[in-house]
Backbone bond lengths (Angstrom), bond angles and torsions (degrees), N, CA, C in turn:
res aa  C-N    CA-C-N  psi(-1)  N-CA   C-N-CA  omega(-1)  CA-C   N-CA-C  phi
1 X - - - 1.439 - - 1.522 108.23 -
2 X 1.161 105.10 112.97 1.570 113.43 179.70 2.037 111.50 -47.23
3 X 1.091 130.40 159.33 1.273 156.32 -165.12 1.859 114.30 -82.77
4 X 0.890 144.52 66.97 1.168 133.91 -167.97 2.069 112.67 -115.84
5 X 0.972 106.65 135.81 1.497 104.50 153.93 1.562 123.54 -39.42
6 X 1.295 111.95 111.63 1.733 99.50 -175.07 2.000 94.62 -153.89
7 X 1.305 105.30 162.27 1.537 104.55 170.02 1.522 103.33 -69.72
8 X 1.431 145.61 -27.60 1.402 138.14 158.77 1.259 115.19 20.16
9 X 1.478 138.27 128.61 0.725 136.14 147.43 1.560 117.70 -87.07
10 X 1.528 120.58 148.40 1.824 105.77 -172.55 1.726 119.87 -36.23
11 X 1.698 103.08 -43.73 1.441 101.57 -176.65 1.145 112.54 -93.25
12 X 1.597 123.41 8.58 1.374 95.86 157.39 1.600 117.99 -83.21
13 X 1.399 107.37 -26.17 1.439 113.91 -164.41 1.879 103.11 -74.72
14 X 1.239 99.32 -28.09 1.802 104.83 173.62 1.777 95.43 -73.53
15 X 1.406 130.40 -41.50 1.538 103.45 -172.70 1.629 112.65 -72.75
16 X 1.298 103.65 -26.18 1.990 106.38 173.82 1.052 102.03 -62.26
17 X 1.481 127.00 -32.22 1.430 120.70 -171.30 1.492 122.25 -67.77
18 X 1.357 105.41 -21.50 1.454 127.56 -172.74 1.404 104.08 -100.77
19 X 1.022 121.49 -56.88 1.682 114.39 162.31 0.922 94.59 -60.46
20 X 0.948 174.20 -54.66 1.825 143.69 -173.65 1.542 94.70 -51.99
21 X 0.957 122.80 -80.88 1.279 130.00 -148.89 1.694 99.08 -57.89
22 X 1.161 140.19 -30.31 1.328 142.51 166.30 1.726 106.72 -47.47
23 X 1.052 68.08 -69.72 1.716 76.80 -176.52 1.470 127.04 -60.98
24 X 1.735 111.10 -0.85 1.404 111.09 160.34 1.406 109.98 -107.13
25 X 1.262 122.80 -11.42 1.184 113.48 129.18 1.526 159.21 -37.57
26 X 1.483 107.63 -50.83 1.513 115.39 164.12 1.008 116.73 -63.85
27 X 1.929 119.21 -28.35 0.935 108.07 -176.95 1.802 123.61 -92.55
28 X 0.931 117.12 1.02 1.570 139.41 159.65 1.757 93.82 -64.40
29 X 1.371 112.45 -52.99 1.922 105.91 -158.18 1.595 108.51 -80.52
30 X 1.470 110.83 -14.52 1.018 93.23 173.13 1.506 120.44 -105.61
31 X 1.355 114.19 -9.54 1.498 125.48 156.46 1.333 124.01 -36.37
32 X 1.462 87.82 -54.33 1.912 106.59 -175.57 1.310 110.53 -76.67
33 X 1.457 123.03 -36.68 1.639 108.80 173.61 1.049 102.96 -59.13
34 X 1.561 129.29 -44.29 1.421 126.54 -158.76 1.745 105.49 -58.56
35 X 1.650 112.05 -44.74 1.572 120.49 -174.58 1.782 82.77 91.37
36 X 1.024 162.46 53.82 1.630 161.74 -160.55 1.227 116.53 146.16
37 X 1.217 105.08 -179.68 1.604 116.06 -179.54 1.690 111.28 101.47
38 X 1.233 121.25 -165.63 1.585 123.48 -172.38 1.598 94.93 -129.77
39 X 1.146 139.44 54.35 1.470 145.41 178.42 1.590 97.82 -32.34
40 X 1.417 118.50 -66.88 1.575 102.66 -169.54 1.380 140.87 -61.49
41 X 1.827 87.52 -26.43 1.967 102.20 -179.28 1.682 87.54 -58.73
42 X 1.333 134.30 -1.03 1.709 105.51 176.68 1.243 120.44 -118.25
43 X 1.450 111.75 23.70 1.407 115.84 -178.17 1.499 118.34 -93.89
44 X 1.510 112.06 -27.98 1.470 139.03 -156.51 1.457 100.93 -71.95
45 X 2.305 110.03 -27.43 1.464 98.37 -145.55 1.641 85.14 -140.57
46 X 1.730 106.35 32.60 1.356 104.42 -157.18 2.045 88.67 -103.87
47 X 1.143 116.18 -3.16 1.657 134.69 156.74 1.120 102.38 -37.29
48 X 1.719 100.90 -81.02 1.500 136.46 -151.49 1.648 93.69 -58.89
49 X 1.408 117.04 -36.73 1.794 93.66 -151.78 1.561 75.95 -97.37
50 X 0.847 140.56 -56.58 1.918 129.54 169.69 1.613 120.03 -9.80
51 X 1.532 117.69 -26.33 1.414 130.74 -179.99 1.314 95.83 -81.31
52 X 1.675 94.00 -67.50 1.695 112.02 -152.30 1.705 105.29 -48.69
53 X 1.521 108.17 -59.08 1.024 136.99 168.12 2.196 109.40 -11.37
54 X 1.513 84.35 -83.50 1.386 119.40 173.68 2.027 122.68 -48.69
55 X 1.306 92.35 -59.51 1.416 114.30 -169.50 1.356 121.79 -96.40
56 X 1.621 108.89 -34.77 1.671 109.75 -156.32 1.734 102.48 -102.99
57 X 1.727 96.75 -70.47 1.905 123.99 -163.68 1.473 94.64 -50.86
58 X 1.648 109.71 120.23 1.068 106.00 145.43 1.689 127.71 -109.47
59 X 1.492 99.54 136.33 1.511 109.53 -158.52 1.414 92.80 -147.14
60 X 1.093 98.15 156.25 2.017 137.54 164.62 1.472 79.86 -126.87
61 X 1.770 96.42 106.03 1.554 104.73 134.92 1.684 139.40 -71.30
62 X 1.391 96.73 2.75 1.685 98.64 -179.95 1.237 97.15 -120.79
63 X 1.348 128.41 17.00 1.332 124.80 158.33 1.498 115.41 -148.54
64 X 1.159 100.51 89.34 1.897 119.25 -171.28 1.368 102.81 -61.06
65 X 1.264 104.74 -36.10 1.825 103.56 -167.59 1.524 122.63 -97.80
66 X 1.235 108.88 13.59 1.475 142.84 -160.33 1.778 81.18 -84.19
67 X 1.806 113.39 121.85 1.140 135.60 -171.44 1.863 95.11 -78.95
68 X 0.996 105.51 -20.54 1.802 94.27 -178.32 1.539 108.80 -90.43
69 X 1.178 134.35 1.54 1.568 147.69 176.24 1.632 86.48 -61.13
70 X 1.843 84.92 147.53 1.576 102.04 152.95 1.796 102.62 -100.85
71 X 1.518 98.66 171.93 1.311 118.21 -156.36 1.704 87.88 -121.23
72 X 1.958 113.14 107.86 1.445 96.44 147.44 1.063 110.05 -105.29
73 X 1.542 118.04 151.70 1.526 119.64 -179.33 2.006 84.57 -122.26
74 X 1.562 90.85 116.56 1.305 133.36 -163.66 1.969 102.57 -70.49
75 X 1.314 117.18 31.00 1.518 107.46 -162.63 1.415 130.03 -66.09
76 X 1.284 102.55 14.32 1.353 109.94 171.71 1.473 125.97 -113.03
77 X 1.822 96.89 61.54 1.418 118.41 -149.96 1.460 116.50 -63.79
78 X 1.843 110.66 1.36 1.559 113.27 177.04 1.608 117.32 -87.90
79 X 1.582 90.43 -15.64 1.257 91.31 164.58 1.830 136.18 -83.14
80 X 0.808 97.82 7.75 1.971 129.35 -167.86 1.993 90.18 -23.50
81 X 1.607 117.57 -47.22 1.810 104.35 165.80 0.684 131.82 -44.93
82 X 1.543 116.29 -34.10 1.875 128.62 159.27 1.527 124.05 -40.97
83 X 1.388 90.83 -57.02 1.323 91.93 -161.46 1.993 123.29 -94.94
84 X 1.686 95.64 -0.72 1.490 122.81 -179.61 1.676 79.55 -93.78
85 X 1.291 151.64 -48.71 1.478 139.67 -166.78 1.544 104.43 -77.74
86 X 1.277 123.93 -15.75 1.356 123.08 -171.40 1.997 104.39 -90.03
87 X 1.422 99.06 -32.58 1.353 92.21 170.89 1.256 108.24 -94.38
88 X 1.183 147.56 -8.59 1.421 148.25 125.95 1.709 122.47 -7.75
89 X 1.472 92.66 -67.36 1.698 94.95 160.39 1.103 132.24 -78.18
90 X 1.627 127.35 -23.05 1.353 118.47 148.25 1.363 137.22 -59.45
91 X 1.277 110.44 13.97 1.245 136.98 156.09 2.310 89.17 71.13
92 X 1.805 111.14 34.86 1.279 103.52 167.20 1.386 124.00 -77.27
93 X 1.877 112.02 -31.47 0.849 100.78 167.01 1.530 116.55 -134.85
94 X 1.598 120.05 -157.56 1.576 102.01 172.10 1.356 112.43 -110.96
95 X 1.604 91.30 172.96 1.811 99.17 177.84 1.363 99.35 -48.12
96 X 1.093 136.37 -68.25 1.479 137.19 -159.01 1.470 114.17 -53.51
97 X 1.275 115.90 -47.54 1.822 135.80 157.94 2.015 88.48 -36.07
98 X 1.333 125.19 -87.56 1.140 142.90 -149.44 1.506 94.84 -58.49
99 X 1.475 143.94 -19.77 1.422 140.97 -173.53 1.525 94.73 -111.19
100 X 1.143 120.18 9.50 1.932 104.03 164.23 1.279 101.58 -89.83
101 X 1.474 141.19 -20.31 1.342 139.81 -171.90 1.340 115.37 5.89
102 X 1.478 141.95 107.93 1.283 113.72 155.99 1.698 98.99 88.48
103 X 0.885 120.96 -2.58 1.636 113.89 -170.89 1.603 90.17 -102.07
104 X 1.593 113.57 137.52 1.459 130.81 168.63 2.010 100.13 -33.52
105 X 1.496 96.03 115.74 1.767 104.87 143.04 2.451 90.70 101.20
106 X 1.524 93.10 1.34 1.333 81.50 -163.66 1.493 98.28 -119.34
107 X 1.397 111.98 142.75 1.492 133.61 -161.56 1.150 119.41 -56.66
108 X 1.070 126.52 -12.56 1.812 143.73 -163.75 1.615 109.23 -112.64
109 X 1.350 114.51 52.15 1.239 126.11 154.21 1.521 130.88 -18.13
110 X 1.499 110.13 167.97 1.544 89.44 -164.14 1.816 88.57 -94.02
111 X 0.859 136.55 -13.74 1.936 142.87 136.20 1.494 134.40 -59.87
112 X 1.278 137.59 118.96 0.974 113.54 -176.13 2.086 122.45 -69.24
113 X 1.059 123.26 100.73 1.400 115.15 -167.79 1.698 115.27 -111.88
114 X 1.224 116.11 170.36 1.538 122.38 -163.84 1.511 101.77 -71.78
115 X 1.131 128.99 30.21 1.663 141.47 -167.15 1.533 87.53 -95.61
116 X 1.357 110.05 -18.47 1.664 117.87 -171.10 1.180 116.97 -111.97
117 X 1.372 144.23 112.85 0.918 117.63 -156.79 1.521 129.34 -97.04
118 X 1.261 114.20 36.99 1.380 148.29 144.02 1.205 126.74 -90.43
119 X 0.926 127.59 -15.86 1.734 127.29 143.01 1.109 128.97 -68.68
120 X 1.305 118.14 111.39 1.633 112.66 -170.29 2.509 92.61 -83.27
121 X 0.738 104.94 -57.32 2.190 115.54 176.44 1.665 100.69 -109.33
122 X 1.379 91.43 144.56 1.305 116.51 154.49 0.956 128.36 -62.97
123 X 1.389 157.59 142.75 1.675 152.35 -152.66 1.853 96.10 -157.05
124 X 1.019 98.49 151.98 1.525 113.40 163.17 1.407 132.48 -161.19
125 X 1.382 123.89 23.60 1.257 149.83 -166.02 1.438 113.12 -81.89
């Protein structure tokens, strides 16, 4: 994680650091069960959603449709491991959910799409 001026405290900036790094992880494990997917398009931006995630999005994951939610629109739809590991750590779904990736009958498409109900659009970019 690059170096920036921030109010951070050391351990917060070491736990983003680790949620980043988790989350380019999950997204490697669920790539590889799959045997497919774009594993790297989610490493580049697996920082960014570690902040957003952490610091910025406000969300109720048990209430997707909840009018006070923020809205990410996920457009970097090649990254779809990214963003299936990011609700992973929001504890939306489970590890086991997060390793069907891509497997016949299971919700985690090789796009992220409104099949989820944390996706507001489908993306594939």
């Amino acid at each position: 994680m690059a170096t920036v001026s921030s109010n951070l405290t050391p351990k917060e900036t070491s736990f983003l650091g680790e949620l980043g790094q988790q989350l380019r992880v999950d997204s490697i494990r669920c790539s590889t069960a799959a045997g497919s997917g774009h594993p790297t398009s989610s490493m580049s931006a697996a920082d960014l959603i570690a902040v957003l995630l952490t610091r910025h999005l406000l969300y109720d994951w048990d209430k997707p449709e909840a009018a006070t939610n923020d809205h990410l629109i996920f457009s970097k739809g090649h990254a779809s491991p990214l963003c299936y590991a990011m609700f992973k750590a929001a504890g939306a779904i489970t590890d086991e959910e997060l390793l069907s990736f891509r497997k016949l009958g299971s919700r985690l498409q090789g796009h992220p799409t409104p099949l989820l109900p944390w996706v507001d659009v489908a993306t594939g970019s």
